[in-house]
C-alpha positions, -999 to 999 in steps of 0.1 A, spaced: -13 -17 -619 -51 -15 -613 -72 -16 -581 -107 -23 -583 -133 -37 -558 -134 -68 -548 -145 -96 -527 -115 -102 -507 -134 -116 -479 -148 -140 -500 -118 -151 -517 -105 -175 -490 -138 -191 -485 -137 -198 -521 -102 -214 -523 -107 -232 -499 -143 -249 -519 -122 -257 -548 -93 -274 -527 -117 -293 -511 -135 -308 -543 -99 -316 -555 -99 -337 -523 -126 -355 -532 -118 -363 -565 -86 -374 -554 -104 -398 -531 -127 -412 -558 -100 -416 -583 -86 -444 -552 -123 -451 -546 -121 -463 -583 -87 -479 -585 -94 -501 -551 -129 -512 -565 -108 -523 -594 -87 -539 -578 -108 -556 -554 -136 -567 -582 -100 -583 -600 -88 -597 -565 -124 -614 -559 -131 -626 -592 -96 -637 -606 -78 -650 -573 -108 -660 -554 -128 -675 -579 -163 -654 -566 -187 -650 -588 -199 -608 -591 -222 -592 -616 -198 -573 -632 -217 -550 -658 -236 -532 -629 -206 -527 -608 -182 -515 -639 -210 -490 -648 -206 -479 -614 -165 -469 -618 -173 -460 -652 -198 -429 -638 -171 -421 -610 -151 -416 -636 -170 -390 -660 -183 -373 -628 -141 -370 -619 -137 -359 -653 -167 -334 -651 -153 -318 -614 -121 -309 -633 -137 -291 -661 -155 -274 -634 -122 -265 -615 -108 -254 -646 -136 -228 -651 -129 -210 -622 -155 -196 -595 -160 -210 -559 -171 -241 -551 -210 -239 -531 -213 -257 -502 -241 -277 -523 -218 -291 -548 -198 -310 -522 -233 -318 -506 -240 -331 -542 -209 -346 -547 -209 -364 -517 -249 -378 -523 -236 -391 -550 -205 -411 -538 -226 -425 -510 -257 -440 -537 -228 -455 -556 -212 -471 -525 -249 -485 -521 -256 -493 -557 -220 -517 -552 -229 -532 -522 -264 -538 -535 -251 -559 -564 -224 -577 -537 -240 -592 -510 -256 -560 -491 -250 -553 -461 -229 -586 -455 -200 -570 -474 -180 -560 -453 -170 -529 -473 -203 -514 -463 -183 -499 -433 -176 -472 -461 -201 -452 -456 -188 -440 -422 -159 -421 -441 -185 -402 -462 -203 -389 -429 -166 -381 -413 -162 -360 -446 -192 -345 -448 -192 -335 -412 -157 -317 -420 -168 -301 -450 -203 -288 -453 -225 -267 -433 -243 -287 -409 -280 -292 -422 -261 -309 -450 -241 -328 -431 -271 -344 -410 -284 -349 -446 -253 -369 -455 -259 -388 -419 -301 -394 -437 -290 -404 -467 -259 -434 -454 -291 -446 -429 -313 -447 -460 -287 -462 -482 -285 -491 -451 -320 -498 -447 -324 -503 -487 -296 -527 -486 -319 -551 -466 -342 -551 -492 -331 -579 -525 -292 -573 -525 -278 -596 -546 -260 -623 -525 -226 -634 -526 -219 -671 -539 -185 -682 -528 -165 -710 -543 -162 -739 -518 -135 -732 -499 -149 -700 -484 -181 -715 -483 -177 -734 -451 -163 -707 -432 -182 -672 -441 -176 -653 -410 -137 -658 -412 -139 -643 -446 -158 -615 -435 -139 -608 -408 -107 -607 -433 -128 -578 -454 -140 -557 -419 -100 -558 -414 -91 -547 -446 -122 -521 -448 -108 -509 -410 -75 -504 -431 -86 -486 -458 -111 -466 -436 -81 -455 -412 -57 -448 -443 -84 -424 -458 -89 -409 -432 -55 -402 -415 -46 -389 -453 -74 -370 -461 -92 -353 -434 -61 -341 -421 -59 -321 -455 -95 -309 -454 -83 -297 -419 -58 -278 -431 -71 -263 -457 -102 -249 -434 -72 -235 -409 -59 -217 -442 -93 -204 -448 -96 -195 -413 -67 -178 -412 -72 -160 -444 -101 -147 -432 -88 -132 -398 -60 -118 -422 -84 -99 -446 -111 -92 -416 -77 -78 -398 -60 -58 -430 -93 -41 -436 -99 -28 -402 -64 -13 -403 -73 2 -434 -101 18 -422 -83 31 -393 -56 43 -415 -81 65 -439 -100 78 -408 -65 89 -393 -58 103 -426 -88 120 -429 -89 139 -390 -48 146 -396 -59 161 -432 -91 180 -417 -68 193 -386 -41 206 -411 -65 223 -432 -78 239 -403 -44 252 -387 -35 266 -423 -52 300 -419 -41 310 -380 -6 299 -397 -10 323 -427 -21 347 -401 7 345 -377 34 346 -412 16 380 -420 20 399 -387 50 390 -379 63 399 -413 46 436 -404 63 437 -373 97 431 -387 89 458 -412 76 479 -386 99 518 -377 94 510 -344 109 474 -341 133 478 -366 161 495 -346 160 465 -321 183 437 -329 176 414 -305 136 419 -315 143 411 -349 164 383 -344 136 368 -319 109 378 -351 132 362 -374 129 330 -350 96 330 -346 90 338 -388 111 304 -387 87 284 -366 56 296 -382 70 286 -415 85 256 -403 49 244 -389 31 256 -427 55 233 -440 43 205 -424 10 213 -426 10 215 -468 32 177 -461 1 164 -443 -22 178 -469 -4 166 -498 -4 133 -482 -38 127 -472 -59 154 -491 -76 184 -475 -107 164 -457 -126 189 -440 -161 167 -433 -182 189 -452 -219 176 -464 -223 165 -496 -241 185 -524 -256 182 -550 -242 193 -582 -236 178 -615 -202 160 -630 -187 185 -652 -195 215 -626 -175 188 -599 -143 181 -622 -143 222 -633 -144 226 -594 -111 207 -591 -94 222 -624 -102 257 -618 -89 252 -576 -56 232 -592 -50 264 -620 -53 292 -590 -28 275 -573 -3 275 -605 11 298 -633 -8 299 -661 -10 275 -691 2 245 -666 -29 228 -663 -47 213 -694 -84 199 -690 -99 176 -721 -134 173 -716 -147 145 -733 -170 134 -714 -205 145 -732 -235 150 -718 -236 159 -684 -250 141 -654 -267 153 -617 -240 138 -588 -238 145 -550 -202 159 -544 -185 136 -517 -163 165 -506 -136 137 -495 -139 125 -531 -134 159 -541 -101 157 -517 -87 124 -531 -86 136 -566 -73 172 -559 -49 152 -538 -39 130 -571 -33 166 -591 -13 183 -564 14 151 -568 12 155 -602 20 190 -600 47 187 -572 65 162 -597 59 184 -632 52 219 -622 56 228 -660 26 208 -670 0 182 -661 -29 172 -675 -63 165 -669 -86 147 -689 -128 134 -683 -144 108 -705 -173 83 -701 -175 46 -706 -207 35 -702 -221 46 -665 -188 46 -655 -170 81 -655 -131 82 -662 -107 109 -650 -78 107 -664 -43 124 -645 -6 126 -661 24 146 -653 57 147 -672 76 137 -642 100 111 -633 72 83 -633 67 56 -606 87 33 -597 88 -3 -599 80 -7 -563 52 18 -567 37 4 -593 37 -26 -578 26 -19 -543 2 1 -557 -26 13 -528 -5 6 -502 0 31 -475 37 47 -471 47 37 -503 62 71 -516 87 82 -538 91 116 -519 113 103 -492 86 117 -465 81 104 -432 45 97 -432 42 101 -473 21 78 -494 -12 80 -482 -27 101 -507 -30 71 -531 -36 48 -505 -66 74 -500 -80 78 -534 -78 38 -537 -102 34 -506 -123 61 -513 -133 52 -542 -135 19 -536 -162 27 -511 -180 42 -543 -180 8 -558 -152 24 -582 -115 15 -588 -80 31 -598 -46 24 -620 -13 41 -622 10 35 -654 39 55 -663 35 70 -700 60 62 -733 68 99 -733 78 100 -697 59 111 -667 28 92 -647 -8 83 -656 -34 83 -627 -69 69 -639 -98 70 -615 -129 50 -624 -162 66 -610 -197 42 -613 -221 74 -620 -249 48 -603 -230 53 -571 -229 91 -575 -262 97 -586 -283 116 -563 -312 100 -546 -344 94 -562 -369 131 -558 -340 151 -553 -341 180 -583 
């Protein structure tokens, strides 16, 4: 599984664009089948007479532009506010262009053009909404000037207002329907955003808390690791000591205290291999190869010889500032390995462009399923340690910070593969420094 950066606050914005437009085009495949339908209602059961190669044009253009929407759907990428601004301009000149060419505004369909603002005040931001409001009261006052008029057959002819009262009804229907149906998606799908966006907004402060707890519990044990060593060595020179050793009860409280003091290093090196050593040092400035040597020649003190391998292939070298919690994160990564295949790891550097690669595997038991897949999560651990897990969690958000990324696979030959992506951009130090 890999973890790189991304725009995760951006992503329910996003969705929620593209379920949007779906909405519309929904509503303008029934805007199209009820023109349809009324254009066949008013010409073949009520005998009025409509010019019908400018209004089929009309549903013929709703169409493609439905057509064209999906195709952009299908492309993926988040849908701009000024597409549905678009989109919705262009529903309300068709409405016009109809009601131009049947009767202007003495159709009583031109009530329509209130469930474009209701939309458009839902959806967009609101300098396009008022421009949605602009172009309806446009769209009205050029309907007063040469719409094409209505002739009705006789027996609608002497009573005009009853039949448009009949088509405000039938409008108010349609208007209600539409709206009940639709707006009440829209409004769920901008409480999903909403809540989305709390969601992320909430995870990543709790990440950030969780890294700067790791860090202040990492830099705390670091720190408490030499009185510890301290105490372990005088009070294994007082048990060894002519002048204690005769007294039992001495010994057995030395012995006790030898306990303690070990019990205490124990969980010390637990909090270190959980969360790195992070100290808060300044950065430096240093170069890459000299940073990864650093790390390999720190990891090979600790060890026997011959159980730590380093590949460089990573070529010509590069000037970097040395985040020391960087420096933490990745030593963390090669202590796990070790703990898991003290016999052998490996360590390999390579380039890929102006991103650097650093490469970690172990011939240990691999990760599991549920590791692999909760990958970056903290307390996901394999050690069985109250508290374990955070050192990938760690090296995820560090280096995320850096713009970089990170993936864990197990190998065909056994053990686990840690691979840390670096953008040398990020690490590069500033411009004039030598």
């Amino acid at each position: 599984m890999t973890t790189m950066p991304d725009p995760s606050l951006a992503l329910p914005e996003a969705d929620a664009g593209r379920r949007n437009l779906t909405l519309l085009i929904q509503l303008r495949w029934l805007a199209v089948g009820g023109q349809l339908a009324t254009i066949g209602i008013a010409t073949g059961l009520m005998g009025i007479t409509l010019p019908l190669v400018p209004l089929l044009a009309t549903i013929v253009l709703l169409a493609s532009i439905n057509v064209a929407s999906r195709v952009r759907l299908h492309r993926g990428g988040a849908v701009t506010n000024g597409e549905l601004t678009a989109a919705l301009l262009f529903d309300v000149a068709a409405l016009a262009w109809q009601l131009h060419h049947s009767g202007g505004l003495a159709n009583p369909f031109a009530s329509l053009f209130l469930l474009q603002v209701v939309i458009g005040a839902i959806l967009l931001t609101p300098r396009s909404s008022w421009a949605i409001v602009a172009a309806t009261l446009a769209a009205l006052a050029a309907l007063r000037i040469g719409p094409t008029p209505l002739v009705l057959p006789p027996r609608y002819a002497g009573d005009p207002l009853g039949l448009y009262l009949k088509g405000s009804f039938v409008c108010f229907v349609l208007i209600a329907v539409l709206l009940v149906a639709f707006v009440t998606r829209i409004s769920r799908n901008l409480r999903d955003r909403d809540a989305a966006l709390a969601a992320a907004r909430q995870r990543a402060a709790e990440e950030d808390h969780i890294v700067r707890m790791g860090l202040l519990a990492s830099g705390a044990a670091h720190e408490l690791g030499t009185p510890l060593s301290t105490l372990s060595v005088l009070i294994g020179d007082w048990k060894g000591a002519p002048r204690f050793a005769a007294d039992a009860e001495l010994q057995e409280d030395l012995a006790d205290m030898d306990a303690s003091v070990q019990r205490c290093k124990t969980i010390v090196g637990g909090i270190l291999m959980s969360a790195g050593e992070a100290r808060g040092e300044a950065p430096q400035l240093t170069t890459m190869r000299r940073f990864l040597t650093e790390i390999v020649e720190d990891s090979r003190a600790a060890r026997m010889p011959g159980t730590v391998a380093f590949n460089d292939l990573f070529g010509a070298d590069v000037a970097i500032v040395s985040d020391p919690a960087l420096r933490q994160v990745i030593g963390n990564v090669v202590d796990n390995a070790a703990e898991v295949s003290p016999d052998w790891i490996g360590i390999t550097a390579s380039r890929d462009g102006d991103m650097a690669v650093i490469e970690i595997v172990d011939r240990g038991p691999g990760f599991s399923d549920e590791m692999l897949e909760h990958f970056g999560q903290p307390y996901r651990s394999t050690k069985g340690r109250p508290g374990g897990g955070l050192g990938l969690f760690l090296l995820v958000n560090v280096v995320r910070k850096l713009g970089g990324g990170a993936s864990v696979t197990n190998r065909a030959a056994g053990g686990a593969r840690v691979r840390i992506f670096l953008p040398l951009s990020a690490l590069a130090p500033p411009e004039g420094e030598p």
